[in-house]
C-alpha positions in Angstrom: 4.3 -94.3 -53.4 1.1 -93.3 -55.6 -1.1 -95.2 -53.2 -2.1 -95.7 -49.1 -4.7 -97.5 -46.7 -5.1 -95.2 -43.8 -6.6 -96.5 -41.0 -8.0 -95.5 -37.7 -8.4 -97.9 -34.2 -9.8 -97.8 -31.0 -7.4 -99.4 -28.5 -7.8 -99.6 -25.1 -4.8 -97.7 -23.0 -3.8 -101.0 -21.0 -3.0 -102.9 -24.4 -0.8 -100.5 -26.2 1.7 -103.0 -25.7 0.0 -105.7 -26.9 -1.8 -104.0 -30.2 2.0 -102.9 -30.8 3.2 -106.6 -31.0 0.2 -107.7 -33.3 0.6 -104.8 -36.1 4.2 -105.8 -36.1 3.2 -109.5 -36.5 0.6 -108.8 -38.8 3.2 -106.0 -41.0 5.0 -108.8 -43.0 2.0 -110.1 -44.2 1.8 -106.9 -45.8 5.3 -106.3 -47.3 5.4 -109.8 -48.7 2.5 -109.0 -51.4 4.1 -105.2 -52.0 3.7 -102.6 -49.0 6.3 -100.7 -48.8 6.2 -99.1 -45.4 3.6 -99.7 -42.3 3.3 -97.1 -39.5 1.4 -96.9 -36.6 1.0 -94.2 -34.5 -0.9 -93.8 -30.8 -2.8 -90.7 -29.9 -1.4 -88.4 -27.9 -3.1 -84.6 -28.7 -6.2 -86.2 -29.6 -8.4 -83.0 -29.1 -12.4 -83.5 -28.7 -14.2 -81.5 -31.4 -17.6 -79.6 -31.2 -19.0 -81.6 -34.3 -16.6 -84.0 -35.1 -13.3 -85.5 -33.7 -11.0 -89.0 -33.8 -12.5 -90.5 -30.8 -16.0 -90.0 -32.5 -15.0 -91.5 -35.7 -14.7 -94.9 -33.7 -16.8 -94.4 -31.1 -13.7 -94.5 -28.5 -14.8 -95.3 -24.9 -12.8 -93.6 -21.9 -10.8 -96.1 -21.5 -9.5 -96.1 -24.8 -7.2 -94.1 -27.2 -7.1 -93.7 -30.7 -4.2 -95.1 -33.5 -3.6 -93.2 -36.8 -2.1 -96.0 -39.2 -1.0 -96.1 -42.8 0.3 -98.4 -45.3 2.2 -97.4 -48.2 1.9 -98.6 -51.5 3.8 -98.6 -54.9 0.2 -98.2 -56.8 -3.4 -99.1 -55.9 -3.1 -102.3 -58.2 -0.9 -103.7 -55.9 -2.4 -103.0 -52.9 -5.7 -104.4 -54.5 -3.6 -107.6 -55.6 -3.0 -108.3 -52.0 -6.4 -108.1 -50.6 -6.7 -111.4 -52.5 -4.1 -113.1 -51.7 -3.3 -112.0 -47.7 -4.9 -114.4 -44.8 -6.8 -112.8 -41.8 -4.0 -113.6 -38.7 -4.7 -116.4 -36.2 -4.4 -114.3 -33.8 -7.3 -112.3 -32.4 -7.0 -108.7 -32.6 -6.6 -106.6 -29.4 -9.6 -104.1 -30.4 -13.0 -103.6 -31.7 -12.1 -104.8 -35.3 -15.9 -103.6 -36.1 -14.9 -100.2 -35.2 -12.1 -99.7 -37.1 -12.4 -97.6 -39.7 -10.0 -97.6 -43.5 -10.2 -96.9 -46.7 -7.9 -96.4 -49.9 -6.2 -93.3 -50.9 -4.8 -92.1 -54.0 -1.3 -89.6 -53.3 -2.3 -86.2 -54.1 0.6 -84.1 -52.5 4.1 -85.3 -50.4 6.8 -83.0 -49.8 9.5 -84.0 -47.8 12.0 -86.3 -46.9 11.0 -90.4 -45.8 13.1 -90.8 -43.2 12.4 -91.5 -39.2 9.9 -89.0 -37.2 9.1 -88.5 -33.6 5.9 -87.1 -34.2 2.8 -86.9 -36.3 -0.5 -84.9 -36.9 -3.2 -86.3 -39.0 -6.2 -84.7 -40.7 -9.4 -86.0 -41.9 -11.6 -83.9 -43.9 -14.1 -83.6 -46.7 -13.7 -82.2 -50.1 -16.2 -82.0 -52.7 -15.9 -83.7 -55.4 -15.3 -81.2 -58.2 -12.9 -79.1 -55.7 -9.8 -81.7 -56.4 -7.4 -79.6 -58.2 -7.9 -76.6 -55.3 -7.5 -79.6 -52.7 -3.9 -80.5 -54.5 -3.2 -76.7 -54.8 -4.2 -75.8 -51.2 -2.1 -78.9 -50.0 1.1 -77.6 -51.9 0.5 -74.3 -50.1 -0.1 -75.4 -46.9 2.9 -78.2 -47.1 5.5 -75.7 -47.9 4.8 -73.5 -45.1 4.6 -76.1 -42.6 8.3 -77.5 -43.7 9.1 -73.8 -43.4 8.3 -73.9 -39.5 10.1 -77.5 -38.8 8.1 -80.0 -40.2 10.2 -83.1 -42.9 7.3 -84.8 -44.2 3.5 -83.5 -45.6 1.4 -86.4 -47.3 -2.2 -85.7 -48.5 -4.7 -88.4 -50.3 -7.8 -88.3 -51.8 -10.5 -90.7 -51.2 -10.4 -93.8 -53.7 -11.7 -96.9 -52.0 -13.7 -95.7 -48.9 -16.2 -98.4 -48.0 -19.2 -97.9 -45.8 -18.9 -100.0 -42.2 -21.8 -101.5 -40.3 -20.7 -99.6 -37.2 -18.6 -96.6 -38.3 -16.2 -94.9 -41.5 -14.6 -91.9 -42.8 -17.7 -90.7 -44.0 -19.3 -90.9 -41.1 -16.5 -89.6 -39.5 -16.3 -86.3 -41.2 -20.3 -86.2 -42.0 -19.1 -86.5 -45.5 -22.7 -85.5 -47.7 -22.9 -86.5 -51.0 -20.4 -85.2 -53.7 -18.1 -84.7 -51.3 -14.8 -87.1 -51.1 -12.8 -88.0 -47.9 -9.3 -86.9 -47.8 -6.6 -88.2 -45.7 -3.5 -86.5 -44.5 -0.5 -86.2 -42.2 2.2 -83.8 -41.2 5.2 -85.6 -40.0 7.8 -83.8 -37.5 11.2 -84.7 -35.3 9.6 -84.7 -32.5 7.1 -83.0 -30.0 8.8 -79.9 -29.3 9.1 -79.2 -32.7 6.0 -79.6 -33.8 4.4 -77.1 -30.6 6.6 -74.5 -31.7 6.1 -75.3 -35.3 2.2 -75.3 -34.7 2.6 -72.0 -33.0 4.4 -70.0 -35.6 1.5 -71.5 -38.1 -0.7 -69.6 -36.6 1.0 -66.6 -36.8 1.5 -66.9 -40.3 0.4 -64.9 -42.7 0.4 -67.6 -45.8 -2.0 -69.6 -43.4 -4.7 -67.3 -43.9 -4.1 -66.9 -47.7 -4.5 -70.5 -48.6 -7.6 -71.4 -46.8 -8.5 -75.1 -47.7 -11.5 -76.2 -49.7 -13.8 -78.3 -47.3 -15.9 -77.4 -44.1 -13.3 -76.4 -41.2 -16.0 -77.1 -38.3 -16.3 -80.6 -39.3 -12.5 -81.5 -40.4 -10.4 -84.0 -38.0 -7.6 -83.0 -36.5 -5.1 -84.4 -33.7 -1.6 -85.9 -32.7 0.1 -88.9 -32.5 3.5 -90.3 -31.4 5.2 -93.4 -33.5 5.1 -96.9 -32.2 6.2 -98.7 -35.3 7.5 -98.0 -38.5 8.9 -100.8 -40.4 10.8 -98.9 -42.6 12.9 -97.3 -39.8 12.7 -99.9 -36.8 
């Protein structure tokens, strides 16, 4: 993978079920014209933020939660070569397709193994725009200590193909200003338990503090999420 879509939904609680079934109807569609994997995830540690948070980027109601998706890629061309050639599904999507938000994401930094996880945390953020190389640096860093303390997978992007939405989008979402680039990013772990203790001993380490990352803290994204497909590892 040199490439991703990352993706964030608002989904009302009732219809897990059913927005489950339609990304797994809708995932072939996808591997036919080159995706390699698909995974959805459904918020579970979704914290609200003072500036900025996942339920704002979508403008969640209280009666719904938030999914943090990707889609893997071999290289943006062929993720650009199927956006001509894949059909919109018959069926009618179980959310607010107008508040969806997804862009395109060149892979900056992955450490770790590819194999099945219980748990996830995602991160969006703004970098600016001549900050790259310290983004990649920081990310190395920051992934190596977080395997230390349990976690098997760290995946970091830079912003590529971010378009503007009518309603929202990762700019928007992070308050992005101009010369700054959207990043996209995810921690995977085994499961839950691991990742609190994990999180826990992050925050008593040292290396943390040494490596601060380049963009604004109080308006980065952060939150949880627990796997409800992955068709790599169904």
């Amino acid at each position: 993978m040199s490439y991703f879509q990352g993706f964030v939904v608002p989904v009302k609680r009732g219809d897990q079920a059913a927005y489950r079934d339609f990304a797994a109807m809708v995932a072939p569609g996808f591997t036919e014209f080159g995706a390699t994997r698909i995974v959805e995830c459904w918020g579970d540690d979704v914290m609200i933020g003072k500036n900025t948070d996942f339920r704002r980027a979508v403008n969640a109601a209280d009666d719904e939660e938030v999914v943090f998706a990707w889609v893997e890629w071999p290289d943006r061309a062929t993720c650009d070569a199927a956006a001509t050639k894949m059909t919109p599904p018959e069926t009618p999507a179980p959310f607010d397709t107008r508040r969806m938000i997804y862009g395109g994401y060149d892979l900056d930094y992955q450490s770790g193994t590819e194999g099945p996880f219980g748990y996830v945390d995602g991160i969006l953020a703004s970098v600016p725009d001549d900050k790259r190389a310290a983004f990649a640096d920081t990310a190395h860093a920051i992934g190596v200590i977080f395997r230390d303390h349990g976690a098997t997978r760290v995946v970091d992007g830079w912003g590529a193909d971010v378009p503007d939405g009518k309603v929202t989008d990762f700019r928007r979402a992070v308050q992005a200003p101009a010369g700054e680039t959207v990043i996209f990013g995810w921690i995977e772990w085994p499961d839950k338990a691991t990742r609190d203790a994990g999180m826990a001993a992050l925050m008593q380490d040292g290396r943390m503090r040494d490596n601060p990352p380049p963009w604004n803290g109080q308006l980065a994204i952060f939150g949880g999420f627990a796997p409800i497909l992955d068709t790599r590892h169904a």
